[in-house]
FISEMAR-836905 format. One record per residue (C-alpha): residue number from 0; residue in three letters; x, y, z; chain. Coordinates in steps of 0.02 Angstrom, whole numbers, plus 50000, padded with zeros to 5 digits. Example, Ala and Ser with C-alpha at 12.3 -4.5 7.8 and 13.67 -1.06 7.14 Angstrom:
// FISEMAR-836905
<site><i>0</i><aa>ALA</aa><east>50615</east><north>49775</north><up>50390</up><ch>A</ch></site>
<site><i>1</i><aa>SER</aa><east>50684</east><north>49947</north><up>50357</up><ch>A</ch></site>
// end
This chain:
// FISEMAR-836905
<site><i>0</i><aa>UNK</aa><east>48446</east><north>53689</north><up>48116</up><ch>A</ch></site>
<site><i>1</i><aa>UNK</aa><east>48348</east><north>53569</north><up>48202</up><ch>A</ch></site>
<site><i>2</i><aa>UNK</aa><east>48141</east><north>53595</north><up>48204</up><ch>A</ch></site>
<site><i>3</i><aa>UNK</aa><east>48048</east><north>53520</north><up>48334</up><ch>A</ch></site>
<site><i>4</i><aa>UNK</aa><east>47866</east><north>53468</north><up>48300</up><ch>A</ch></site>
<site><i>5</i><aa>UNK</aa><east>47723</east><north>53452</north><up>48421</up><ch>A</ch></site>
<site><i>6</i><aa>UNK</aa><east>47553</east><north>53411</north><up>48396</up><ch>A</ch></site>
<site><i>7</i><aa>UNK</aa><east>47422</east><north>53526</north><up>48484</up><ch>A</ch></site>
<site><i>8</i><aa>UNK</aa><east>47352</east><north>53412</north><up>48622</up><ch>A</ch></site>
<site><i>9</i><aa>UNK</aa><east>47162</east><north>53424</north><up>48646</up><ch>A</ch></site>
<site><i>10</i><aa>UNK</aa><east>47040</east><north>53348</north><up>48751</up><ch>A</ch></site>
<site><i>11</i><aa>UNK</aa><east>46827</east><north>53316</north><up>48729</up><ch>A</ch></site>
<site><i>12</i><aa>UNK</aa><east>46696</east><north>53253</north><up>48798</up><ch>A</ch></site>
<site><i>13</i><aa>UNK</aa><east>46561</east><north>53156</north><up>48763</up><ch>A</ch></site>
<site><i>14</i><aa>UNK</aa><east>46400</east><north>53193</north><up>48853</up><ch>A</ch></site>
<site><i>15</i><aa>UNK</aa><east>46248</east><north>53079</north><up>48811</up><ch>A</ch></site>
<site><i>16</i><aa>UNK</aa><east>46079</east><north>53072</north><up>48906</up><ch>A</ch></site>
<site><i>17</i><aa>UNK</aa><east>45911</east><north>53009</north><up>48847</up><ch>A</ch></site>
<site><i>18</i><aa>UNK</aa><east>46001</east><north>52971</north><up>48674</up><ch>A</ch></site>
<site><i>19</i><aa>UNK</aa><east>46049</east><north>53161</north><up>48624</up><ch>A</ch></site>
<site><i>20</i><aa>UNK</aa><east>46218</east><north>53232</north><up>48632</up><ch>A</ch></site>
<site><i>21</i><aa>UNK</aa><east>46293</east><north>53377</north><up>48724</up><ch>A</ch></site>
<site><i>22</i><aa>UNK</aa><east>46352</east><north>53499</north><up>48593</up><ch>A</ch></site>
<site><i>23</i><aa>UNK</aa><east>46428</east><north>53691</north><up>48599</up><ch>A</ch></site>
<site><i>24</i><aa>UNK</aa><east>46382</east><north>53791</north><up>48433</up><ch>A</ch></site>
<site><i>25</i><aa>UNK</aa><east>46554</east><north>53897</north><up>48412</up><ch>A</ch></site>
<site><i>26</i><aa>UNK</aa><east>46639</east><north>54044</north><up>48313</up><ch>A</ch></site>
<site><i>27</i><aa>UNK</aa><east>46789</east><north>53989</north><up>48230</up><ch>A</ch></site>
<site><i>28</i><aa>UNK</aa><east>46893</east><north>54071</north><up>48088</up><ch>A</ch></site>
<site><i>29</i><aa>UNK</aa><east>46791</east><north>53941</north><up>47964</up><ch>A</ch></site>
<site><i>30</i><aa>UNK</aa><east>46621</east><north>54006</north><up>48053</up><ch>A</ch></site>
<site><i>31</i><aa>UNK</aa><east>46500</east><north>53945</north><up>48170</up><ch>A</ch></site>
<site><i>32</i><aa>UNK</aa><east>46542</east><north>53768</north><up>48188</up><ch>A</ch></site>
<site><i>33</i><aa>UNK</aa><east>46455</east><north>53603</north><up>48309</up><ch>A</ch></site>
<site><i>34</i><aa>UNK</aa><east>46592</east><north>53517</north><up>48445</up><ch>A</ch></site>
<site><i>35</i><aa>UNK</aa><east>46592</east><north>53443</north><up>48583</up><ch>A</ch></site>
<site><i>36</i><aa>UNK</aa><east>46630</east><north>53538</north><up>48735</up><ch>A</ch></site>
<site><i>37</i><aa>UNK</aa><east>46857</east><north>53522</north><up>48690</up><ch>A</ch></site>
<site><i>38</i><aa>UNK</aa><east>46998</east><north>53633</north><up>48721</up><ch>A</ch></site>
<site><i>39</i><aa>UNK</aa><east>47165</east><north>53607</north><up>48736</up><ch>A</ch></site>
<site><i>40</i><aa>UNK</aa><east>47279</east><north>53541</north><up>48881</up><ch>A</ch></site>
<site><i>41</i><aa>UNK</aa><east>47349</east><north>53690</north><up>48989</up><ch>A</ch></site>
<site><i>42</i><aa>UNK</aa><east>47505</east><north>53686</north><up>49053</up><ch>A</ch></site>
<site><i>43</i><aa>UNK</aa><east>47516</east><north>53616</north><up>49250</up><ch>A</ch></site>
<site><i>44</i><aa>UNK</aa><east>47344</east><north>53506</north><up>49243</up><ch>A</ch></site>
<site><i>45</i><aa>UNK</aa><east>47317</east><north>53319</north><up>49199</up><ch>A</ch></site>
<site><i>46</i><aa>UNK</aa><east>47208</east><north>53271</north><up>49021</up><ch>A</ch></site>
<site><i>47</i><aa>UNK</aa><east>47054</east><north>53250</north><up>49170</up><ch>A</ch></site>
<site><i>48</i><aa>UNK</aa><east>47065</east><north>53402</north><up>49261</up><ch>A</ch></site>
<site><i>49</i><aa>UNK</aa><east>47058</east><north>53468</north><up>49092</up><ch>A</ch></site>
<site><i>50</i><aa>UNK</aa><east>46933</east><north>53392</north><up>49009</up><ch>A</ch></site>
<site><i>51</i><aa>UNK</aa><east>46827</east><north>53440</north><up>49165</up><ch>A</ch></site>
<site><i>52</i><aa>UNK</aa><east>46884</east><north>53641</north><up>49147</up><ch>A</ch></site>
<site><i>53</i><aa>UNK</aa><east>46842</east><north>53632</north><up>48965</up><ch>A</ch></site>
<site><i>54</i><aa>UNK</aa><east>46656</east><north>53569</north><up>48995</up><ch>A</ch></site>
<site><i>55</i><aa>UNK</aa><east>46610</east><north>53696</north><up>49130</up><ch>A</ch></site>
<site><i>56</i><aa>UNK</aa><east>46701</east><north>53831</north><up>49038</up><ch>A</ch></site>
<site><i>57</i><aa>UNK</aa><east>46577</east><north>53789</north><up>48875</up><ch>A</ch></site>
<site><i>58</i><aa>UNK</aa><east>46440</east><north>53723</north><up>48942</up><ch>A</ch></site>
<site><i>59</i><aa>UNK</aa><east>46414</east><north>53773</north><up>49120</up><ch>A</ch></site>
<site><i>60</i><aa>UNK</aa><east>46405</east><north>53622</north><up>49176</up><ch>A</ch></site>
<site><i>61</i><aa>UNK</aa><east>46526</east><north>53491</north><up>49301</up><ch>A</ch></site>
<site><i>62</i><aa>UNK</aa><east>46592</east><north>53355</north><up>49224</up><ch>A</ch></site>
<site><i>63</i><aa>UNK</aa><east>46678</east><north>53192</north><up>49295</up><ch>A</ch></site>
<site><i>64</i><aa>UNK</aa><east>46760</east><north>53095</north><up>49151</up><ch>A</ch></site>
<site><i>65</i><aa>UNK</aa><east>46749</east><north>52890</north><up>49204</up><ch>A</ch></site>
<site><i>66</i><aa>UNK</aa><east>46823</east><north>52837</north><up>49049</up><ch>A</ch></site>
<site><i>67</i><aa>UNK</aa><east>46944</east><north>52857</north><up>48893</up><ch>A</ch></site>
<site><i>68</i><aa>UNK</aa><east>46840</east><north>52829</north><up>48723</up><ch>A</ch></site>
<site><i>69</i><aa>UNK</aa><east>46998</east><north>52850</north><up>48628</up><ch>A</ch></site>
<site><i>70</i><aa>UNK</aa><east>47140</east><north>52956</north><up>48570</up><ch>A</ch></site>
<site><i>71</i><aa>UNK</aa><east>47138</east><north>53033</north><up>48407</up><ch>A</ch></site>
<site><i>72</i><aa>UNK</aa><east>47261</east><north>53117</north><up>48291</up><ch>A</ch></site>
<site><i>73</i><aa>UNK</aa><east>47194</east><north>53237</north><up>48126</up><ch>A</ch></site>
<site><i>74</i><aa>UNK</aa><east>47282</east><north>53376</north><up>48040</up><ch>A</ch></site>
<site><i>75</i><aa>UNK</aa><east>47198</east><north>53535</north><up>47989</up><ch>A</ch></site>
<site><i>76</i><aa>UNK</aa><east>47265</east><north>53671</north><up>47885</up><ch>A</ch></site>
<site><i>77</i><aa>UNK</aa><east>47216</east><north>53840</north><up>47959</up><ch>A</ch></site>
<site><i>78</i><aa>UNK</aa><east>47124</east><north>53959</north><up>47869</up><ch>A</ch></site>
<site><i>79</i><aa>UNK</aa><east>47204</east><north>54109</north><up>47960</up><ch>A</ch></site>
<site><i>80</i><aa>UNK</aa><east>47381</east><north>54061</north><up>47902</up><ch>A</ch></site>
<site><i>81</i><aa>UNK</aa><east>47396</east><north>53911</north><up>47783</up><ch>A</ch></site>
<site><i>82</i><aa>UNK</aa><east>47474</east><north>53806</north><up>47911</up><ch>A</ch></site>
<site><i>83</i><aa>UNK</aa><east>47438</east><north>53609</north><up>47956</up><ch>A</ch></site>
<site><i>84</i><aa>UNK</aa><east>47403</east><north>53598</north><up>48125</up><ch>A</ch></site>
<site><i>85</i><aa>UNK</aa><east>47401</east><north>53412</north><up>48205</up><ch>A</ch></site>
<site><i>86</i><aa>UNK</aa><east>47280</east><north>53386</north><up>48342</up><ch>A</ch></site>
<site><i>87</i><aa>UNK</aa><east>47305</east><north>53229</north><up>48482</up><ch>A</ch></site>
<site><i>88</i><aa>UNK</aa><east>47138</east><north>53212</north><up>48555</up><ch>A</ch></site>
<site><i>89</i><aa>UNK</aa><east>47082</east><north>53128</north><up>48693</up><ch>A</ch></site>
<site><i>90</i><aa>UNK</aa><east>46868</east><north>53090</north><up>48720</up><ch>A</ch></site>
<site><i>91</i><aa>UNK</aa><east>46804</east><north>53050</north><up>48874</up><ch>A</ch></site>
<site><i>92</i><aa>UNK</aa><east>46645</east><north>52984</north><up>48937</up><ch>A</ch></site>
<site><i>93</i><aa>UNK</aa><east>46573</east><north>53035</north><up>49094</up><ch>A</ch></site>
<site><i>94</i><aa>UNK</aa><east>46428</east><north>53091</north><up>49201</up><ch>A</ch></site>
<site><i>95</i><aa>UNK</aa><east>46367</east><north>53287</north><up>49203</up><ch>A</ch></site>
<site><i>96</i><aa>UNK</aa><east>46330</east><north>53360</north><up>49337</up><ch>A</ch></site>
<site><i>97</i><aa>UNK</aa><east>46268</east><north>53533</north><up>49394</up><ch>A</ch></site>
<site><i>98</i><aa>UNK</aa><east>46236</east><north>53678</north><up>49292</up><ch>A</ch></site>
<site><i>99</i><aa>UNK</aa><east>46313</east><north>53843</north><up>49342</up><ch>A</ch></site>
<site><i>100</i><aa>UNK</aa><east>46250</east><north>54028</north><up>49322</up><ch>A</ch></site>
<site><i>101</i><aa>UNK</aa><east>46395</east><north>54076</north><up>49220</up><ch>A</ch></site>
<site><i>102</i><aa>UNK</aa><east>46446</east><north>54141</north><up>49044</up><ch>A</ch></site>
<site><i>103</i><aa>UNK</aa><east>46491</east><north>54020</north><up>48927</up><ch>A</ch></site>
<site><i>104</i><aa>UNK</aa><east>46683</east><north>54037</north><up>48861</up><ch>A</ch></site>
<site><i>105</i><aa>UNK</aa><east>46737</east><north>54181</north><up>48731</up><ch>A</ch></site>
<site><i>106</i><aa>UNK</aa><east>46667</east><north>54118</north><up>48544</up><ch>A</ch></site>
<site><i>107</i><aa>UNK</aa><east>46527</east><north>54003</north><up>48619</up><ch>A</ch></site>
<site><i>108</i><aa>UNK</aa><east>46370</east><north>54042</north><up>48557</up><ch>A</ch></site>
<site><i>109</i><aa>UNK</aa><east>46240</east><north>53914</north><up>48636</up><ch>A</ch></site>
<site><i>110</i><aa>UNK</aa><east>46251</east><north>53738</north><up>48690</up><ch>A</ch></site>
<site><i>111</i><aa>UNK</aa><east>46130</east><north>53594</north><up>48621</up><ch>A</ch></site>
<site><i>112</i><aa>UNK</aa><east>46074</east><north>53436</north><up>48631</up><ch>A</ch></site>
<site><i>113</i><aa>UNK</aa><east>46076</east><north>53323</north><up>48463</up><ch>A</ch></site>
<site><i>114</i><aa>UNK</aa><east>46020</east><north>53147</north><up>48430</up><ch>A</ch></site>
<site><i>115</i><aa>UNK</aa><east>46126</east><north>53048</north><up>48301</up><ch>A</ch></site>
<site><i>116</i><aa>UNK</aa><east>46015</east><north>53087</north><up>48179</up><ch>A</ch></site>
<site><i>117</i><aa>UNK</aa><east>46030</east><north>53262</north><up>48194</up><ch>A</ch></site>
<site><i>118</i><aa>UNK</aa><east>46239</east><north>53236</north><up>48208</up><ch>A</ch></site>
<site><i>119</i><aa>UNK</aa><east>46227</east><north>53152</north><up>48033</up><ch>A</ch></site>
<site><i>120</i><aa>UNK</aa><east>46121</east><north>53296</north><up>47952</up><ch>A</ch></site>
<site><i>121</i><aa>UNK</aa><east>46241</east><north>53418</north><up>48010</up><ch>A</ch></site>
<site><i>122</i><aa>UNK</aa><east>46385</east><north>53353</north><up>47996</up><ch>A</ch></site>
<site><i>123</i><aa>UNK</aa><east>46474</east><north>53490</north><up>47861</up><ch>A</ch></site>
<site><i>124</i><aa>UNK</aa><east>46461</east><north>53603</north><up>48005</up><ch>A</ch></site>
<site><i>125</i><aa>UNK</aa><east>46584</east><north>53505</north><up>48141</up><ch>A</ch></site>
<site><i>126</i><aa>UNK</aa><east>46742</east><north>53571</north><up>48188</up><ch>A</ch></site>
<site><i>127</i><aa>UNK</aa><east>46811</east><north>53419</north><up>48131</up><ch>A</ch></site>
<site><i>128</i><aa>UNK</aa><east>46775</east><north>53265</north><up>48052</up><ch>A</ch></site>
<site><i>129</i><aa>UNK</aa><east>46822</east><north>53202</north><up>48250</up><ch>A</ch></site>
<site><i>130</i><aa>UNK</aa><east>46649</east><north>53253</north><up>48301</up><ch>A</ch></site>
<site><i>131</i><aa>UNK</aa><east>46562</east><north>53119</north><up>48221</up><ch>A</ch></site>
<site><i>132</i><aa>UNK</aa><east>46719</east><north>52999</north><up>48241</up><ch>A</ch></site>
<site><i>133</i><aa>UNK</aa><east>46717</east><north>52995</north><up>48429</up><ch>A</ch></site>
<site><i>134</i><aa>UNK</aa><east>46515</east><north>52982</north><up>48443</up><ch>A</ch></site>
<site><i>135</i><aa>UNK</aa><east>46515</east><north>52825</north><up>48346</up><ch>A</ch></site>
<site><i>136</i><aa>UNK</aa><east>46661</east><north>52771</north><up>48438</up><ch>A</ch></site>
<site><i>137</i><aa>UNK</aa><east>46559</east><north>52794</north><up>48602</up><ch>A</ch></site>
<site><i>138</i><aa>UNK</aa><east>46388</east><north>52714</north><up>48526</up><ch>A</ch></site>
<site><i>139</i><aa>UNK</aa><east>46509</east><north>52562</north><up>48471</up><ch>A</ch></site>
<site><i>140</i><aa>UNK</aa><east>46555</east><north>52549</north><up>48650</up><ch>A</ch></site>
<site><i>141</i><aa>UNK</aa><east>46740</east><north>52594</north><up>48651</up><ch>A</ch></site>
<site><i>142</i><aa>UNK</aa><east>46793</east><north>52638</north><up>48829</up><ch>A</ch></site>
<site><i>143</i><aa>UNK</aa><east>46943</east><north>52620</north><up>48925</up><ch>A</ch></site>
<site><i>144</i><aa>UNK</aa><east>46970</east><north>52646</north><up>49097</up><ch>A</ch></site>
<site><i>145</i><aa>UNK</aa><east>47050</east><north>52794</north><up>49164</up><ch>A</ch></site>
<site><i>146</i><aa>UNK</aa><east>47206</east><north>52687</north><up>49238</up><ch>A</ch></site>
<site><i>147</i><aa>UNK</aa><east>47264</east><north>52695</north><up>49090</up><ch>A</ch></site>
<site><i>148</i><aa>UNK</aa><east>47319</east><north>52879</north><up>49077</up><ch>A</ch></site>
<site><i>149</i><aa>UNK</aa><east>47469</east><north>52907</north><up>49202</up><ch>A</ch></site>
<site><i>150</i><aa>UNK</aa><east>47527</east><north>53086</north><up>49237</up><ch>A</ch></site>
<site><i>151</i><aa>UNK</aa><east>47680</east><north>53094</north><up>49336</up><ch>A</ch></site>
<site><i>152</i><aa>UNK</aa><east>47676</east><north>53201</north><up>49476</up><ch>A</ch></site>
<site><i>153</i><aa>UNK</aa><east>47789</east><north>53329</north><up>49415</up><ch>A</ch></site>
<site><i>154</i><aa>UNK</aa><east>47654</east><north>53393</north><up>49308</up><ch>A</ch></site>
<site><i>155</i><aa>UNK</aa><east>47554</east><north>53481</north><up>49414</up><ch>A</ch></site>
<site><i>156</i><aa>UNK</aa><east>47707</east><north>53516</north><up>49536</up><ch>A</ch></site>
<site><i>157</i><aa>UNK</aa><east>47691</east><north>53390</north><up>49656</up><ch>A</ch></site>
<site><i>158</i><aa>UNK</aa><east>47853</east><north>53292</north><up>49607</up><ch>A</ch></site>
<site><i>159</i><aa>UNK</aa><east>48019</east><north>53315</north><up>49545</up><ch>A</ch></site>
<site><i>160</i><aa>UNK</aa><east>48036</east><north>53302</north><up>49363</up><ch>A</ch></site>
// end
């Protein structure tokens, strides 16, 4: 019997202004954890139109990723069943824009902004070992330029596969 393995694809952002970081405090089966706003890639919608969903689902807020900070891969056993889990995420950068009068999604409990500092002091309480990973990334300059994703247009339905 043949088993086919897929990682869970993911996608973050990283939101900086005036040196502090855009964070969502979160309920997860390990407790309240710090993330940035991330989610995982829906079916029909390109690693940017998700990215963007994710952030206004979390946070409230638009997004408009303007660059690739990199594309990560970490395994995680879950706590609710013992399993490894592999994650491929992709960070973005971008530029926030306006806030909306709307809930935050299901298992967010606030957003916040954190300076480095405060990252490093808190650091046993990411989500992943990621969170940190993909700031320093971004403070080290890393970018890429979204040209460098493709999505075929049968993705979202507007081509033949």
């Amino acid at each position: 019997m043949s088993i086919i393995w897929k990682p869970s694809v993911t996608v973050a952002a990283i939101i900086e202004q005036a040196g502090k970081f855009l964070l969502v405090e979160e309920e997860t089966s390990d407790g309240v954890r710090f993330n940035q706003p991330a989610g995982h890639l829906d079916p029909d919608e390109t690693l940017e139109t998700a990215v963007s969903r994710e952030v206004l689902e979390e946070t409230a807020y638009d997004f408009t990723p303007d660059s690739l900070v990199g594309v990560y891969m970490s395994r995680y056993v879950s706590s609710r069943n013992n399993e490894n889990v592999t994650y491929l995420r992709f960070t973005f950068a971008g530029t926030l824009g306006t806030l909306h009068d709307q809930p935050l999604d299901h298992g967010i409990i606030r957003t916040v902004w954190m300076s480095y500092e405060e990252l490093l002091a808190c650091k046993d309480t990411h989500r992943s070992p990621l969170v940190l990973q993909c700031v320093d990334d971004y403070l080290a300059g890393k970018r890429s330029p979204l040209d460098v994703i493709y999505t075929h247009p049968s993705v979202t339905g507007h081509g033949n596969a």
